[in-house]
C-alpha positions in Angstrom: 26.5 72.6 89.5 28.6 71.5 92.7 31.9 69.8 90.8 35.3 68.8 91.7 38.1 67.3 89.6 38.5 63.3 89.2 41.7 62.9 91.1 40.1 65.2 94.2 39.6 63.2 97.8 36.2 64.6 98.3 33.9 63.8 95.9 30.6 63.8 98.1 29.0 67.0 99.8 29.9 64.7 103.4 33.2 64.9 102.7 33.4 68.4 101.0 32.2 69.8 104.7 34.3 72.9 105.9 36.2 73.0 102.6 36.8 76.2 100.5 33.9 75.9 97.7 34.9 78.6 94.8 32.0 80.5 92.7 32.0 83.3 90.9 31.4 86.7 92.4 28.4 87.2 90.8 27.1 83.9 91.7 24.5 83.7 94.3 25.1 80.5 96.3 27.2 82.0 98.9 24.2 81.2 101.7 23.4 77.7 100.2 27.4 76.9 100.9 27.1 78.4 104.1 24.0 76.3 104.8 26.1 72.9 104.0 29.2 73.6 106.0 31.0 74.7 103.5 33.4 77.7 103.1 32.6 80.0 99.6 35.8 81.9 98.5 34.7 84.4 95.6 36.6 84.5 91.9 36.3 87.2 89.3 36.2 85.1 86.6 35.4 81.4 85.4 38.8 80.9 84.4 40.5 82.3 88.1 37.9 79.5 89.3 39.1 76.8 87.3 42.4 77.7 87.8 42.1 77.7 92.1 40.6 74.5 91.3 43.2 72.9 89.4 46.2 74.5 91.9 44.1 73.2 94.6 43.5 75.8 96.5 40.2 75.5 96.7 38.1 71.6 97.1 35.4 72.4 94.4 33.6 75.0 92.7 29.9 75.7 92.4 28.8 77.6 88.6 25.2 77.9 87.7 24.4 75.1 84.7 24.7 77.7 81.7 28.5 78.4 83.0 29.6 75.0 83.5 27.8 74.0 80.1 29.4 76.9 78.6 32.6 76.8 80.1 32.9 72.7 78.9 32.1 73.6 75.7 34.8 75.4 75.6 37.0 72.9 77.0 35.9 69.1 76.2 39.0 67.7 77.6 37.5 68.3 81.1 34.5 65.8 79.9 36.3 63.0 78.7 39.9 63.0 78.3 41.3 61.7 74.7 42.7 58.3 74.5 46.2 58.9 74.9 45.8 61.6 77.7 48.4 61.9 80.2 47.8 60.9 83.8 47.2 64.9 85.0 45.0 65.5 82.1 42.8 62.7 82.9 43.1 64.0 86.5 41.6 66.8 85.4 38.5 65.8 84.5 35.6 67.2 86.5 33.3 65.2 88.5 30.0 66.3 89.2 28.5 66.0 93.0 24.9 65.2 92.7 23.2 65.7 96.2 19.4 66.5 96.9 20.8 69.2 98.8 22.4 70.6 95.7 19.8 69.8 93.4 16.8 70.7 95.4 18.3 74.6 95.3 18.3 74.3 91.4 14.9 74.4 90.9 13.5 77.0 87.9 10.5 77.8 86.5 9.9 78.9 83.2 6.9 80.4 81.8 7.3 81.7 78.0 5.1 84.6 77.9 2.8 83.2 80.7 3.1 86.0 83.7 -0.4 84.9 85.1 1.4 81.2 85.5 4.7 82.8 87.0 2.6 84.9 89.2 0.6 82.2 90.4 3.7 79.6 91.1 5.6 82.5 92.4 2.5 83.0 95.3 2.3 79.6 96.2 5.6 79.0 96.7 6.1 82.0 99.1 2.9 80.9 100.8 4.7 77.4 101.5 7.8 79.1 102.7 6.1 81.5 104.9 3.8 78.9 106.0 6.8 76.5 106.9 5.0 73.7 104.7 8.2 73.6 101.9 10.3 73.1 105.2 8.0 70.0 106.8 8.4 68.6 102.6 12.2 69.2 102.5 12.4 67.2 105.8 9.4 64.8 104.3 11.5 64.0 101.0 15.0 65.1 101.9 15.1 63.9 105.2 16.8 67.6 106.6 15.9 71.3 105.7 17.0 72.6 102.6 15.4 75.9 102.5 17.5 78.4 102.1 15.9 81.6 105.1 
């Protein structure tokens, strides 16, 4: 999940372009941000993350979906403020960027206790990347390359 707060300028991956992009330093989207023009800065922790973002040192931030599901859970206030919220809480509300260029990274496959499936999908997409076919689709449906070499 690519996210910035409601009151941020950029609010698009056009606009985001050459902007610090936090995640987490176990994350592993440091060469998709690279790929978009972006510049990943590393945090320890979800809440130094949060906290860059908020002091506005860094554009937007980039968690894996359990994180950021987690992470509002935990803090509802950043979904929808409450009705009498002040101007900087409702500020602080995040804002989801939702980009094919994002969302065609997420993709996951899950096979509950089906190995020959995962085996089989796992093949076939290698065979596209190594063929360059999942690059001539990105271009097809995306209209740029969004593999990630």
């Amino acid at each position: 999940m690519l996210f910035t707060r409601t009151d941020a300028k950029a609010k698009s991956l056009e606009k985001l372009a050459g902007k610090k992009v936090g995640l987490l330093q176990t994350g592993q989207q440091t060469a998709l941000l690279k790929q978009l023009g972006l510049k990943p800065v590393s945090f320890a922790t979800t809440a130094e993350l949060m906290d860059a973002l908020a002091n506005k040192k860094i554009s937007a931030a980039i968690l894996n979906e359990d994180t950021y599901q987690a992470y509002l859970k935990e803090h509802p206030e950043l979904i929808k403020p409450a009705a009498d919220a002040t101007s900087d809480q409702k500020a602080a509300v995040l804002h989801k960027i939702n980009d094919p260029s994002i969302l065609a990274q997420s993709l996951s496959l899950i096979t509950y206790k089906q190995p020959k499936v995962q085996k089989l999908l796992t093949t076939s997409l290698t065979e596209l990347q190594d063929s360059s076919q999942l690059t001539t689709l990105s271009q097809k449906y995306f209209g740029q390359d969004l593999t990630i070499k």
